[in-house]
N, C-alpha and C positions, 0 to 999 in steps of 0.2 A: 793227681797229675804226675808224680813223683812214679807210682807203681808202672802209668799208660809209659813214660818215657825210658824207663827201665823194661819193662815187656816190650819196648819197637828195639831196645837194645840186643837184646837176647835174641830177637825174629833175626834180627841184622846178622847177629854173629851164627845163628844156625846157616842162614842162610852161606855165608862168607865160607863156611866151614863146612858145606855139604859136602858129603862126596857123591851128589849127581850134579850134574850141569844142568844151570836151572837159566831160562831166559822170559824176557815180556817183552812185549810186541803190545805196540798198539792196536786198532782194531785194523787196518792195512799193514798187515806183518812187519812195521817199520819197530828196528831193537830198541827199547828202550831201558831195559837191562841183565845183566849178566854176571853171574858170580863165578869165582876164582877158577872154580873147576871148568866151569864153558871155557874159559877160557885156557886153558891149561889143556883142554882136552884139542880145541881147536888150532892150536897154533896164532890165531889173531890176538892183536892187543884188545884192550875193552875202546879205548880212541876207533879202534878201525870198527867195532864190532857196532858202538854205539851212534844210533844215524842210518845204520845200513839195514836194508830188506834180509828177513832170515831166507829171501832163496838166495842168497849168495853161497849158500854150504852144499846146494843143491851138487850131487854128482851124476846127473843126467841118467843112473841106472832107472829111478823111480818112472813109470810113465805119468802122462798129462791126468786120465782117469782117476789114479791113485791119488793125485794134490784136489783134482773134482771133488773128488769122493768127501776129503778129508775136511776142504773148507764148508763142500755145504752140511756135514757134521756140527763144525766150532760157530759157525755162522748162525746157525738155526738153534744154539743157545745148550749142542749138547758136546760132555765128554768124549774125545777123541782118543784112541789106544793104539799105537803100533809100530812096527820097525820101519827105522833111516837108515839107508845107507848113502851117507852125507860124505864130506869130504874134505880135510883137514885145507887149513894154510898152501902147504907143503906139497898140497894134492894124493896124499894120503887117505884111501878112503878105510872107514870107518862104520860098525854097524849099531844102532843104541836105541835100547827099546825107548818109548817117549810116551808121554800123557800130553795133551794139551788142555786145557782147562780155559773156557771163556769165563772172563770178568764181567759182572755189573756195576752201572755207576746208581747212586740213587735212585733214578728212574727208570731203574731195569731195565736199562738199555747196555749192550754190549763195548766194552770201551777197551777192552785189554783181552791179551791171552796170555796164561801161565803155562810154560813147558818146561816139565820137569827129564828131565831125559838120564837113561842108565847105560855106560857102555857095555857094553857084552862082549867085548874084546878080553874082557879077564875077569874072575871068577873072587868071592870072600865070601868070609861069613857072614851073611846075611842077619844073623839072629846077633851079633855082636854088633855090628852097626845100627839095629833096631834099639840095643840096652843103652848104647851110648847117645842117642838121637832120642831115647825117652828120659835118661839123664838132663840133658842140655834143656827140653822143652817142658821140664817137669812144673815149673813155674806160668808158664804161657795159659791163660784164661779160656784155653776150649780142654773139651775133656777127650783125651785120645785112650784108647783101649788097643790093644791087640788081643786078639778073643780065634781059639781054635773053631775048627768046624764043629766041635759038640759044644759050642757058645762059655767054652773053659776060658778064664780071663787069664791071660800071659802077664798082659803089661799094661798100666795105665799111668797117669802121671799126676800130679797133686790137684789140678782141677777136679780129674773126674774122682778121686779118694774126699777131697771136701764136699763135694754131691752127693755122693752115698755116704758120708760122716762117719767113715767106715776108716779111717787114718792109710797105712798100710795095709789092711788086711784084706783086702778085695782079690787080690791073688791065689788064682785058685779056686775062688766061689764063680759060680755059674752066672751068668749074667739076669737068670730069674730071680739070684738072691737080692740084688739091688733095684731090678724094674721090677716087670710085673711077668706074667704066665702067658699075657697077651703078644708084649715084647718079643718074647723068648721063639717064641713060633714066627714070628715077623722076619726075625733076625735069621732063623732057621732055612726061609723062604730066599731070604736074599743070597744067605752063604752058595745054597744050590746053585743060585740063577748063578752067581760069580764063576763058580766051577763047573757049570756045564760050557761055559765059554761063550756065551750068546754076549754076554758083557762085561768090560775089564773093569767099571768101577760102577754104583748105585750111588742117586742122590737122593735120599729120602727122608720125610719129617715125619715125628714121631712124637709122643708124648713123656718124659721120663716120670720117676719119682723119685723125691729125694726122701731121705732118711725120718725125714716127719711126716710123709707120707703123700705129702702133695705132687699134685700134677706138673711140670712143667714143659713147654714146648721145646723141642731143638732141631736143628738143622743137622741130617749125617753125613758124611761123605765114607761107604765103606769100598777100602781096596781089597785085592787080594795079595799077601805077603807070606813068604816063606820067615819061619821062627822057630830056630832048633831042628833045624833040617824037617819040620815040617810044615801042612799046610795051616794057615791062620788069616784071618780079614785083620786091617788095620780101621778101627773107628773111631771118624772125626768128628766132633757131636760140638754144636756151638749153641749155646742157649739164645734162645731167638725169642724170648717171654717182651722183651719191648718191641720187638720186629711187630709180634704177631696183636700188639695189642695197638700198634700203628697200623699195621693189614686192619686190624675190626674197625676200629675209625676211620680209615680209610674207606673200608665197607660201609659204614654207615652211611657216611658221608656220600659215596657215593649214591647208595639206596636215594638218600634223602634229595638226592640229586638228582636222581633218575626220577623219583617222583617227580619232583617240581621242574622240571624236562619236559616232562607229559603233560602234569597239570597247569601248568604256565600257561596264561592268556594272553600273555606275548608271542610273537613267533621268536622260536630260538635252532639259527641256521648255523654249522662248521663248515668251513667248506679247507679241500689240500690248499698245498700251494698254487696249486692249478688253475684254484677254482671250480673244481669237481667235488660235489655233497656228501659228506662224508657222515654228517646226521642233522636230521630235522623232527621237531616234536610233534608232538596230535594237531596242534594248534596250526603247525604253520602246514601240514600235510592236510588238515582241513578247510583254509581255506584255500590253498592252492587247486585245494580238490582231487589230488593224486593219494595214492596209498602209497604208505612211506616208501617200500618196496621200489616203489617203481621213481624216485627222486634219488637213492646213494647212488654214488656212481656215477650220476651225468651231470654235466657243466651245467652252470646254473643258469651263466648267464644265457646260455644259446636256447636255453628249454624254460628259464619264467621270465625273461625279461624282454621286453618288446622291441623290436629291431630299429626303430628310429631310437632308442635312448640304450643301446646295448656299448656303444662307443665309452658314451661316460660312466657307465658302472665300470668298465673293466680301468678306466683312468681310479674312480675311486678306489677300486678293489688296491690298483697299486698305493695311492697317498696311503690305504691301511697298512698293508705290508713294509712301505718303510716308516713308518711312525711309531711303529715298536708297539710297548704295552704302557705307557704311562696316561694318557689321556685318550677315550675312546672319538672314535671321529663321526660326528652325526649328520648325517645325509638323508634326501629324501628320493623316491623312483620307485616308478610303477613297475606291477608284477602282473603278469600276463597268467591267467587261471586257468585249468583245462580245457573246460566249458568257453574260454576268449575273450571273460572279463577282464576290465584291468580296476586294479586294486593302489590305491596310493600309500605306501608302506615309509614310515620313519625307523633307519636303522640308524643303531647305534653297534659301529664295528670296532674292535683289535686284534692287535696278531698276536702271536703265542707262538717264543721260539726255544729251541732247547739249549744246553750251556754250551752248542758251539754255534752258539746264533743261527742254526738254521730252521728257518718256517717250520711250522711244528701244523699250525689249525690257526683258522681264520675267525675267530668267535663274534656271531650278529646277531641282536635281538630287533624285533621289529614289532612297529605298531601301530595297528591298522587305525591311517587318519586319512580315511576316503569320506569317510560323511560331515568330518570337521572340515577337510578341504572343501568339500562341497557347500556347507554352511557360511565358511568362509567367503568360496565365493558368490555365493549369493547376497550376502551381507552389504560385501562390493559393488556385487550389480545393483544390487536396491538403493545401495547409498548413490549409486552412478544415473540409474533413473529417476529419482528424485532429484538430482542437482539438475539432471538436463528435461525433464518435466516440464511440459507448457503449464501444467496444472501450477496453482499455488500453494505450495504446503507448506505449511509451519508445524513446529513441534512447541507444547504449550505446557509450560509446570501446574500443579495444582495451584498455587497461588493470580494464574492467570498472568505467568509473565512468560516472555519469548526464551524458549531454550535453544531454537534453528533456527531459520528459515530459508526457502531454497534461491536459484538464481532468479528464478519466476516472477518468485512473491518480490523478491526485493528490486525487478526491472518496473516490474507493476505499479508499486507504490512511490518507487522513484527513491529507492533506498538504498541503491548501488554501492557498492564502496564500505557501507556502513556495518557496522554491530551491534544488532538489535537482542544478542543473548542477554540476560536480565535485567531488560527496560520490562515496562509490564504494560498490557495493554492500551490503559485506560490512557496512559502518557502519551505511548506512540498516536492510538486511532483517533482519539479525541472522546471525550464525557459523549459525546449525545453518539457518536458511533459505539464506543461501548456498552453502553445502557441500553441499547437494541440487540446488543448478542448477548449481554448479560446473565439471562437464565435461562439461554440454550449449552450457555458453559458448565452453568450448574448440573444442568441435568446431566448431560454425558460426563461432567465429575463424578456424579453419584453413578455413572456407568449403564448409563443408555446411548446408542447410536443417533444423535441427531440430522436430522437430513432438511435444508429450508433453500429458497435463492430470495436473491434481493440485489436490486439496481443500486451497485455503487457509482461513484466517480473517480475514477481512476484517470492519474496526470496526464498521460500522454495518449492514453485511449478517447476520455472523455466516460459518457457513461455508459454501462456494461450492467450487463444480468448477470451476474454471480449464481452460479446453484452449490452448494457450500455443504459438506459433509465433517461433523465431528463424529470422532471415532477413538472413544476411553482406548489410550496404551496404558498395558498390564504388565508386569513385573512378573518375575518366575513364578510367583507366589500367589498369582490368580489376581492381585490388586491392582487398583487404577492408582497409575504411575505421573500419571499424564493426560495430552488431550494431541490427538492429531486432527488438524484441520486441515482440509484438501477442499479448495475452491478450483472450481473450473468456469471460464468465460461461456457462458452459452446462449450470448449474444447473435450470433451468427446463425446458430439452430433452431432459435424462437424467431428468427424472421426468416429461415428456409423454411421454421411448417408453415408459418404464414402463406409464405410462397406457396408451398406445395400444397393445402385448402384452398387456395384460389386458383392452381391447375387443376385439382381433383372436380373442382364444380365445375371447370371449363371442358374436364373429360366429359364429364357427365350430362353437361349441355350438347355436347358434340355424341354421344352415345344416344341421345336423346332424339338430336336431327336425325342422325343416321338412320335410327330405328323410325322414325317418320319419313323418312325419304324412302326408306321400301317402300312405306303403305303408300304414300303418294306417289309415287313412280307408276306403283299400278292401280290407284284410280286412274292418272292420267291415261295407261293405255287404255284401260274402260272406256273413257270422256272421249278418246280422241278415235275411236271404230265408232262410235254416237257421233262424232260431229262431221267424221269422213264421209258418215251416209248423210246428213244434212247437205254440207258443200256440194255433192255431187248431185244430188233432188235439188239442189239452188240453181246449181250452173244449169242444168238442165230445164228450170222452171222459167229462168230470167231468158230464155232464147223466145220462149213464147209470150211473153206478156212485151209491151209498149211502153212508155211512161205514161201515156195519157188513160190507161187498164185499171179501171177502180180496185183491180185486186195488186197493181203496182207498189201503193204504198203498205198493204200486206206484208211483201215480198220484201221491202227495204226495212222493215221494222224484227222481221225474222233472219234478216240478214246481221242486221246488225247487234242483237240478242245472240247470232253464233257467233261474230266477230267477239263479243267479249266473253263469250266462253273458252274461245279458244286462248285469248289474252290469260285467264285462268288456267290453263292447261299450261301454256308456257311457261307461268310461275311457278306450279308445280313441279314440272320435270326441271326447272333450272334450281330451285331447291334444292331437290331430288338427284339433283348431279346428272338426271340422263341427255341432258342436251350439252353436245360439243362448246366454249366458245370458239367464235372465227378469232383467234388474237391476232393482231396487227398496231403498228404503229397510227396513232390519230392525234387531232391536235382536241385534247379535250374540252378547250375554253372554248370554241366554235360549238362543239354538242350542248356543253353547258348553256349558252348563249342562246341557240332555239330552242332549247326544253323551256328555258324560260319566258321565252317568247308564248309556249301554249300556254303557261300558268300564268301568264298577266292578262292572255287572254278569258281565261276560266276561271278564276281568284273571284270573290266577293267583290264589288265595288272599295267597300271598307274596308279591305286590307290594303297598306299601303306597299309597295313592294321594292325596295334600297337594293342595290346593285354593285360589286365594285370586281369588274373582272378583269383579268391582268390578261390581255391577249397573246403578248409578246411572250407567254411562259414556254418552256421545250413539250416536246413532245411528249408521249407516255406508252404504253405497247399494252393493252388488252383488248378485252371485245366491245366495237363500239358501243352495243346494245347495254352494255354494263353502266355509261356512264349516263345515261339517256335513263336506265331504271333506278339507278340512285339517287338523282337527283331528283328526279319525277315523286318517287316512292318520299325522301323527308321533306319535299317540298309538302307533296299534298298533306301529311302529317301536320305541318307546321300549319297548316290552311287550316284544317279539322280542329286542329287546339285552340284556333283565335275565337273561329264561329260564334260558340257562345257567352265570350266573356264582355263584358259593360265597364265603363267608367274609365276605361283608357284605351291608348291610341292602340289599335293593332297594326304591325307594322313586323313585315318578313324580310330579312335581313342576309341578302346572298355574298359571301368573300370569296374569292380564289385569287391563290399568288401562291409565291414559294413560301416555304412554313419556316416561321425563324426558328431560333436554338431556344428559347424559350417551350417553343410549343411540342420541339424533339423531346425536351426533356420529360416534360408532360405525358408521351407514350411511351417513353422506354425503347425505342427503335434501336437496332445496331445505329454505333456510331460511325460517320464515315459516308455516310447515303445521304443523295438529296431526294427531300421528297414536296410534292405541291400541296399545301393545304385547301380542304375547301369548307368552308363554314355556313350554314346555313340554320340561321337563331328564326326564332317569333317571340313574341309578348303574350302568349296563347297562359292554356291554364298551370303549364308546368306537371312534374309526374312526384307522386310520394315513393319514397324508396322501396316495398314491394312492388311498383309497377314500372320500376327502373331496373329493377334486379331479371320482371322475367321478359323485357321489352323485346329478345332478339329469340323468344322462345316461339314458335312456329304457332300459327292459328291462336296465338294469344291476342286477343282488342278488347279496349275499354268502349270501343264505337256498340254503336245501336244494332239492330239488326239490320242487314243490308248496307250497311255503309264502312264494311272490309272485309276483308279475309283473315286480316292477322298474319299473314304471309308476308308482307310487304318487309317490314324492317329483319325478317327471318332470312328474305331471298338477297335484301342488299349488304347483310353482314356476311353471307357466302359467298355473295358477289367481289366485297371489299378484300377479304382474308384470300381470296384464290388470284387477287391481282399482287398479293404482297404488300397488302395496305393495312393500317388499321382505323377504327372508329374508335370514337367515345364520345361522352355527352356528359354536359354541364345543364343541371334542370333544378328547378325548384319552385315549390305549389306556387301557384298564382303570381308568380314573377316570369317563367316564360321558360324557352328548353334550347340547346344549340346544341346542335350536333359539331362535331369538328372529326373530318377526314383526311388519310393520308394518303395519296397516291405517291409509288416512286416511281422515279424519271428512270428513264433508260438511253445509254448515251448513244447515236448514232447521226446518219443524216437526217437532216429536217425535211424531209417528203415522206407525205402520205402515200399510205398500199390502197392501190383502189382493186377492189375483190367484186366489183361488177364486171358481166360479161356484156358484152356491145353484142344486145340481142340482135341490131338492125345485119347482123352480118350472118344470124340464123336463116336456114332454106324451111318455109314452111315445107314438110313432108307429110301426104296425102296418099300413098300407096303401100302403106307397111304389112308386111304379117305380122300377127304381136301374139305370142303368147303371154295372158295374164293368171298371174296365180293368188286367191285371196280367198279364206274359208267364209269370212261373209261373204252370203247371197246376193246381200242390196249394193256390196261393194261392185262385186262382180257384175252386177245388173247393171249398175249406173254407169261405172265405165264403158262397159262394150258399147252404151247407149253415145256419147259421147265421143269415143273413139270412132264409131261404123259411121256417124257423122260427120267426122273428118275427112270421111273416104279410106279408115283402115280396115285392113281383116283382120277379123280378133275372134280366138279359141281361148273360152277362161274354164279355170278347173279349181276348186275347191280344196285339194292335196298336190304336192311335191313330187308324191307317186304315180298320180294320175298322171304329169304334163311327162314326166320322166317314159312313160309308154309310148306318149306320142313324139318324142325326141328320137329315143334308142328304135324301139320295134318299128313305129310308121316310117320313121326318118323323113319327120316333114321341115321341111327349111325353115325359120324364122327371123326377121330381122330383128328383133327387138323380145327380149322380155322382161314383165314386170311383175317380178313377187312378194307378195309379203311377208316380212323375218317370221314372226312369229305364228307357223302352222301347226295344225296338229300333225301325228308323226315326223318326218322328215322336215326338219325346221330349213330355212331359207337357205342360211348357209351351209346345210348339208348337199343342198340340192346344188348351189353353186359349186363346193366343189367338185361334185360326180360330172359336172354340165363341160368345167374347165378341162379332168382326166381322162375325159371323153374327147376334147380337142374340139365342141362345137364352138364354131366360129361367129358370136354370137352379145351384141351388148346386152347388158345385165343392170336393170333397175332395180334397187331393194327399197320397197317400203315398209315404213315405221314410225309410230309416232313415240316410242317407248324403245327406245336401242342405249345399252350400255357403250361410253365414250372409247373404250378400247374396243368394243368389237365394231365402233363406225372407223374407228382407226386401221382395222383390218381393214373393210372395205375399199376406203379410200387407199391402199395400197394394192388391189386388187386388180389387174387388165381389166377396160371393158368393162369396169362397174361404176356404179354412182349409186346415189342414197338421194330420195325423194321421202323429207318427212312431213307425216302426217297431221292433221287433215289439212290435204291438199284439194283445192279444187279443180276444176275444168279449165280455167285458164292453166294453173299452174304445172297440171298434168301435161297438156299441149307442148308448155314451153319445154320442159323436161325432156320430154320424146325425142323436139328437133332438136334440141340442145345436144343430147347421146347421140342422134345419129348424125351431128356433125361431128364429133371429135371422131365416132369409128370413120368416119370417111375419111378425117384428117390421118389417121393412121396408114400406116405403110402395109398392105395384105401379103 
C-alpha cells in the first residue's frame, strides 16, 4: 500500500513538473485537469480552466472538418496526432503539437481523454529532458525504454532493468538481448511504420521474456522521440499478466456462456433500451420460428407479440427498466409465432445499467407454459363441469368413503349445505343400499369399469332409474387411486323408448294400412267397372219387368246382392282414403239416435239394448256418413260377441254426453279441448290380448266365413283418427268389451249445413247432344241405351283421342260430356284440359269410382265440371245430367 501511495506521488509530481501541458477532459471535452504548464502556457487559472469545454482555446483558424476528423479518431477508441493552433487568455495565439489519448474505464468503455500537448513556439534539448523525465519515473511500475531505429536501447528505467534482471546494464544491448529474435523484427516493423508517417504512435501487445526465461504478456505504447539529436521510439510496456488471465476467464466464461445461450431450453431474449433485439438463442429463434438473422434489430414487441396485448408488455417492459437489477420481475404474455401461433411464455425480466445508470440490455428468460396453461385450464373446466353437471358424481377413496361430491349429487339426495368428505358410504346410504353396490365397488377397486342402473328413491324426485357408471381413478403411477361414480337419471329416456315402441308399431300399423289401401283402392276400381255394368243391365232390365213378372223377384234379389257389393266397395275406398268426406257441421246424437233405431230393429230378440243419449250436446263438423258407420260398425260387433255366449244377461250398453276429465285423462288428448264421448260396451265374449293388439289391423276377423270382412273396425279407426278423434277399448275374455270414443266439438252456430239439392226445381232435359267417353264396351253400351231413351243424342267413344277428332276436326256442337278419368292414353283430365284451351263451351262430367281426393279437389275447382262416382245407375245418371245442365243454364254465357 505504502509503494502504490508513494508511485501516485511520483505520477503527481512528474505530472505537476512536465514541461508539456498535459489536460483530461471527460468523454464530452469538459476539463477535468490540468498541470502547471497548461496552465502557464495558457494564460487561465486552473479555477477558470476546471469546469470549462477545451473549445474555449479554440482560435477559429482550425476548420469544422479538422475537429470532425479528430473526434471521430478519439471516439472510435484510436490515438489522435497533430498541430493546434489555439489561443492564449490574452488572445495570443499559439501553435503545439498535441497527442490526444482516449481513456477506458473497466468496461472498456471510453470515459476520459489524455492530451499531452508540446509547444513549438521554442526549441531544447530534447534528449536532456528525456534523461531527466527517465530519472523522475525510474521507480514508476511500467517498463519505459527509449530504443534507436536499429532497436539500440538508450534509456530504460528500474522496472524495465528488474524485468530483464539485468541491473543497469541493458544500456546499449539490443533489444534481442533481453526478448527474443521474434520481438526484435516486431519492433523493427513498427519503428518503420512510425517513420514512414502513416502513424504518430502504435498500440501493440506482445509477449516479453524475463531473465528466467519465461513468457510474459504486456501492453506497448511506442512513440517516436528525438534522443541525442537523433531518431529513437520511446517504449511503454505495462505488464498486463493479470489483465490477460481476467481476458482468458472472461473468455471462458464467456464461451461457457455462449454455449448455454444456445443450449438453454429456456428462451433467452436482450433487447436495447428501445426494445429492439439485440440477441436471442436457438431455443427462442426456434420456437418463434424465425432464424436468428431475421429477429436483431427489430422491435419485439411490434413483430412477436400480439396486438390486443402489445399495450401491456411495453407497460411491463417499463416496470423492468425502472426496477433496476436486484429482483427479477416475472410476468406472463403471448407470443405471436411466424407461422400465427400463439405461444404462452413466462418471463422472468431485468435491466442492466452501466456506472452511469444508463440502460445498458434488458435481460429475459422465458418458459414455454402453453400446454401447463392449457392443462390448467382444462383442469378448471372439468372441475366447472362437474360442479354444474346434471349427472351425479362422487369421487370415492379406496376405503369406500366420500372424498367430493358434486352440486347434483348433493341436490339429489337432499344433502345441500352439507360435507360428506370422509363420512363413508355405508353411514351416509344405509346397510341394505350399500350391500347392493358392495361388490361393484370392489370390482372397479381391483380396476374394472363397472357399468349397472337400478331404481332408487330419491327425496324430492321420488323414484328414478339411475344408470350408474364406476370408473377406477389412477395416480401417475398407473394405480387405482380411487373410484369415480357418475350416475345419470334416465328415468325420462326408458319411458321416451317406451313411447317411441309404441309409435314405431303405430308407424308400422299405418305403413301397413297404407300399403293395403293401394291394393284395395284398386280392387275397388276392378269391383266398381263390374258393378257399373250390373246397375246399368238393372236400370235397363227393371223398365221391362212389372212386379207382378215371376222373373220380378229375380231381379230384386240381384239387385239387392249389388247393393251390398257396392256397400263393400265403399268400405274399401273409404279405407283406402280414395273417397272425399262431405265435412259439414251435424248434430251427431240425431245420427246416433236412428242408427240405433235399425239395430233395435235387427238385434237378436235376446239382447237387451240400454240407451242414454244426451240430445242437448253441441254440434260437431265431419261427414255425416262417419258417424252413421261407426256406430253401425261396433254396434254390430257388440251384437256378434253376445250371439253365442250362455248363462248371462246379454245386454248392449249405448253412452253419449260430454267426456269428463276422467276419461281425457284416460286418452292423453291435448289439454284445453272439449270433446263428446261415446261408449258403446256388451257382455259379449270379450278379446285376449293378441286379438286386441291386431283388432284395428284391415281384413283381420275372428267371424266365420261370411259373416265380415274384417274391414269394419280398420275403416272406423280411419274414420275416427281423420275426425280428430280417438278410440280405445276396455275388453276382457268372457266379461264383455267397450269401446270408448272421442269426438271433438267445434265451436260455432248451432245450425245444420244441409248439402241436399231441391231436386223438385231440376228441368227434366230430353233433347241433349252428349258426347260419352268410357273404354268399357258394356259401359258405353248401356248408357247410350238409357240415355236414347230419354230422347238424347249420344256419340260414345272408347279413347280421349277419338272424341278429341270429333270436337277439333268435325267441330260438332255438344251440350254435355261424360268421361271417364281413368283411360287408356290420354286420361280424363288430360282431355279436359285440351277441351277448356281450346275454349269449348261445354259441361264436363267426370266419371270414377276410384279418384284420389286431391284430384276430385281439382275438379271440383274446375268451370263447368262435376264428378259422378261410380257405380252409378240410370236413375242416378238422369239426375246428374239435369242437375249440370241447370247450373250451366244458371250461368252467365
Amino acid at each position: 500500500m505504502d509503494d502504490i501511495k508513494a508511485n501516485s506521488q511520483i505520477l503527481d509530481l512528474i505530472l505537476q513538473n512536465s514541461t508539456a501541458s498535459i489536460m483530461i477532459t471527460d468523454s464530452e471535452g469538459s476539463i477535468e485537469y490540468v498541470n502547471p504548464k497548461f496552465v502557464e502556457l495558457t494564460g487561465y487559472s486552473e479555477s477558470e480552466l476546471l469546469g470549462a469545454n477545451a473549445r474555449m482555446l479554440q482560435s477559429g483558424r482550425q476548420s469544422k472538418d479538422f475537429y470532425k476528423d479528430m473526434w471521430e479518431t478519439i471516439t472510435s477508441g484510436n490515438v489522435w496526432h497533430g498541430l493546434f493552433q489555439n489561443k492564449k487568455k490574452d488572445g495570443e495565439l499559439y501553435t503545439e503539437s498535441a497527442q490526444i489519448i482516449p481513456v477506458r474505464d473497466n468496461k472498456n468503455q471510453i470515459s476520459h481523454y489524455l492530451a499531452i500537448k508540446e509547444h513549438l513556439t521554442t526549441s531544447g534539448d530534447m534528449a536532456l529532458e528525456l534523461e531527466a523525465f527517465a530519472g523522475i519515473i525510474g521507480k514508476i511500475p511500467i517498463e519505459l525504454y527509449i530504443v534507436d531505429i536499429q532497436d539500440l536501447i538508450y534509456l530504460f528505467n528500474n522496472s524495465a532493468a528488474q524485468q530483464a534482471n539485468q541491473g543497469g546494464g541493458i544500456v546499449g544491448l539490443h533489444v534481442r538481448e533481453i526478448r527474443d529474435e521474434s520481438y526484435e523484427e516486431k519492433l523493427k516493423r513498427s519503428i518503420k511504420t512510425l517513420f514512414s508517417g502513416s502513424r504518430d504512435r502504435l498500440w501493440e501487445r506482445h509477449n516479453y521474456k524475463n531473465a528466467a526465461g519465461e513468457k510474459y504478456p504486456v501492453q506497448e505504447i511506442i512513440i517516436p522521440v528525438s534522443y541525442q539529436q537523433k531518431d529513437a521510439v520511446l517504449i511503454c510496456a505495462t505488464d498486463i499478466s493479470k489483465l490477460v488471465r481476467i481476458e482468458d476467464e472472461l473468455k471462458t466464461q464467456k464461451q461457457e456462456l455462449e454455449q448455454y445461450f444456445d443450449l438453454a431450453s429456456e428462451i433467452i431474449l436482450l433487447l436495447d433500451g428501445t426494445g429492439k433485439v439485440r440477441k436471442i438463442n436457438t431455443s427462442g429463434s426456434k420456437l418463434l420460428g424465425y432464424p436468428t438473422s431475421d429477429l436483431i434489430g427489430k422491435d419485439w414487441i411490434t413483430t412477436c407479440i400480439p396486438g390486443y396485448k402489445q399495450n401491456a408488455v411495453r407497460q411491463s417492459l417499463k416496470d423492468v427498466m425502472e426496477s433496476g437489477e436486484d429482483e427479477p420481475i416475472i410476468t406472463e404474455s403471448p407470443v405471436l409465432t411466424k407461422s400465427g401461433d400463439l405461444r404462452i411464455i413466462e418471463w422472468r425480466s431485468s435491466a442492466h445499467k452501466n456506472t452511469n445508470e444508463e440502460l445498458v440490455t434488458i435481460l429475459s428468460t422465458g418458459t414455454d407454459i402453453t400446454e401447463r396453461k392449457v392443462t390448467e385450464e382444462q383442469k378448471t373446466l372439468i372441475a366447472e363441469l362437474v360442479e354444474q353437471s346434471d349427472d351425479i358424481i362422487t369421487l370415492i377413496s379406496l376405503d369406500f368413503k366420500y372424498e367430493s361430491t358434486n352440486t347434483a349429487y348433493n341436490k339429489a339426495f337432499n344433502r345441500e349445505g352439507e360435507n360428506l368428505a370422509g363420512k363413508s358410504l355405508r353411514e351416509v346410504l344405509g346397510i341394505e343400499t350399500f350391500d347392493s353396490i358392495e361388490q361393484k365397488l370392489i370390482s372397479c377397486r381391483e380396476g374394472n369399469v363397472v357399468n349397472f342402473s337400478e331404481w332408487v328413491t330419491l327425496p324430492q324426485k321420488g323414484r328414478r332409474l339411475l344408470r350408474v357408471k364406476y370408473t377406477p381413478m389412477l395416480d401417475n403411477k398407473g394405480k387405482v387411486r380411487g373410484i369415480i361414480a357418475v350416475s345419470r337419471d334416465e328415468t325420462e329416456r326408458a319411458l321416451l323408448e317406451e313411447k317411441q315402441a309404441e309409435l314405431t308399431n303405430q308407424l308400422h300399423q299405418s305403413q301397413r294400412l297404407e300399403a293395403i289401401g293401394r291394393l284395395a283402392g284398386g280392387i275397388g276400381h276392378e269391383f266398381n267397372n263390374i258393378l257399373q255394368v250390373q246397375s246399368l243391365n238393372l236400370g235397363l232390365m227393371k223398365g221391362y219387368l212389372s212386379e207382378d213378372d215371376e222373373l220380378y223377384e229375380n231381379y230384386l234379389q240381384i239387385e239387392k246382392v249389388r247393393e251390398r257389393a257396392s256397400q263393400l266397395v265403399r268400405q274399401i275406398l273409404t279405407f283406402s282414403r280414395h273417397n272425399k268426406p262431405q265435412i259439414q257441421r251435424v248434430r251427431s246424437q240425431a245420427i246416433i239416435s236412428e242408427v240405433l233405431k235399425l239395430i233395435s230393429a235387427t238385434a237378436p230378440k235376446a239382447i237387451k239394448i240400454e240407451q242414454s243419449i244426451n240430445k242437448e250436446v253441441k254440434m260437431i263438423q265431419c261427414d255425416p256418413t262417419y258417424i252413421d258407420q261407426i256406430v253401425l260398425c261396433l254396434c254390430e260387433n257388440a251384437v256378434q260377441a253376445m250371439e253365442d255366449i250362455e248363462g248371462r244377461d246379454k245386454i248392449l250398453r249405448i253412452h253419449y254426453d260430454y267426456a269428463d276429465a276422467k276419461a281425457l285423462e284416460l286418452f292423453e288428448v291435448p289439454a284445453g279441448n272439449d270433446y263428446l264421448e261415446l261408449k258403446i260396451c256388451d257382455t259379449g265374449q270379450g278379446m285376449d290380448e293378441e286379438t286386441a293388439k291386431h283388432m284395428y289391423d284391415p281384413f283381420f276377423t275372428k267371424r266365420s266365413s261370411g259373416q265380415g270382412t274384417g274391414l269394419g273396425l280398420s275403416v272406423a279407426y280411419g274414420m275416427i283418427t281423420d275426425m280428430g278423434g280417438a278410440i280405445r277399448v276396455d275388453t276382457e275374455l268372457d266379461r264383455g268389451t267397450c269401446f270408448h270414443v272421442l269426438f271433438p266439438i267445434t265451436e260455432g252456430e248451432e245450425k245444420e249445413e244441409d248439402g241436399q239439392t231441391e231436386m223438385e226445381d231440376l228441368v227434366d232435359r230430353t233433347d241433349l247432344n252428349i258426347l260419352f267417353i268410357d273404354d268399357e264396351e258394356i259401359i258405353r253400351s248401356a248408357a247410350e241405351k238409357i240415355l236414347v231413351r230419354k230422347g238424347h243424342k249420344i256419340q260414345a267413344y272408347e279413347t280421349a283421342e277419338e272424341a278429341l277428332d270429333i270436337l277439333l276436326k268435325d267441330h260438332t256442337v255438344f251440350d254435355l260430356i261424360i268421361c271417364d278419368l281413368a283411360l287408356p292414353g290420354m286420361s280424363g283430365l288430360e282431355f279436359i284440359e285440351v277441351v277448356r284451351k281450346k275454349e269449348i263451351d261445354t259441361h264436363i262430367i267426370i266419371s270414377s269410382g276410384n279418384i284420389e281426393l286431391d284430384v276430385e279437389e281439382s275438379i271440383d275447382k274446375l268451370p263447368n265440371t262435376s264428378y259422378l262416382r261410380k257405380p252409378w245407375d240410370k236413375d242416378q245418371l238422369l239426375i246428374k245430367v239435369n242437375l249440370a245442365m241447370s247450373n250451366q243454364d244458371d250461368e252467365p254465357k
